[in-house]
N, C-alpha and C positions, 0 to 999 in steps of 0.2 A: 504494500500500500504506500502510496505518495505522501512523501510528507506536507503538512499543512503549508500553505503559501499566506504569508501575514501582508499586512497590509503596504506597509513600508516596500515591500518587494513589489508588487503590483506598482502601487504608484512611482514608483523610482524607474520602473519601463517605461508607461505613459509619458511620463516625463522624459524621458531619454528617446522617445518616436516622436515629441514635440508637442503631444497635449501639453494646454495649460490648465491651470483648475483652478475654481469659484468656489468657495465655503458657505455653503446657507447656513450658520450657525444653527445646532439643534435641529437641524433636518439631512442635509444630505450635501452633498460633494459631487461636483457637475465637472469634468473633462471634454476639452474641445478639442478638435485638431480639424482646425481650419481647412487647410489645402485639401482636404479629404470630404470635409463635412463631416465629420463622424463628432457625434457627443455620446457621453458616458455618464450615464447619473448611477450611484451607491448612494447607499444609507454612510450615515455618518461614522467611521471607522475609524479605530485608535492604531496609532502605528503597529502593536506588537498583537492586533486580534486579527485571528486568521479569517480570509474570504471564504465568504460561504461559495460551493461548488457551485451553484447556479451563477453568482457575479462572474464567478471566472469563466465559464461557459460560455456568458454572454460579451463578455471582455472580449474569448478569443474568437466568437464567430465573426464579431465587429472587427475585428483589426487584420482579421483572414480576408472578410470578404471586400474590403475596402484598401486589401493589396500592403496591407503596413508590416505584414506579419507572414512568412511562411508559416503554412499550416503546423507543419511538423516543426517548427522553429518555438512555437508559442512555450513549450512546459519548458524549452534549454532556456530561455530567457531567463524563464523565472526562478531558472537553480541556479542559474550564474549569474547574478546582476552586471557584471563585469564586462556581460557578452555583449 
């Protein structure tokens, strides 16, 4: 089994593909990436709580199908921030 992907990791991709992100204090955390049109809204999540399997789901079919992301590139991302 795969181990948890926390939040900090996730966002540190996003970040690194060039979304930028809007804080709705007390509600939720909104990701843009412009040149693509793709927006990303989650619930509001602390660096060190892991994404629930559906965000991630929906992270990678957005970032696949809108070309940002090999398919098969999505989980190496997120075990290697570095990648």
């Amino acid at each position: 089994m795969n181990k948890p992907v926390v939040f900090a990791t996730l966002d540190s991709l996003l970040r690194r593909l060039g979304f930028t992100v809007t804080t709705v204090p007390g509600s939720h955390l909104r990701y843009e990436h412009a040149p693509s049109a793709t927006v990303l809204v989650f619930r509001e999540y602390g660096p060190a709580d892991p994404v629930s399997w559906s965000d991630l789901a929906v992270a990678r079919r957005f970032l696949v199908e809108r070309g940002l992301v090999e398919e098969d590139a999505f989980q190496h991302l997120l075990q290697d921030p570095a990648a």
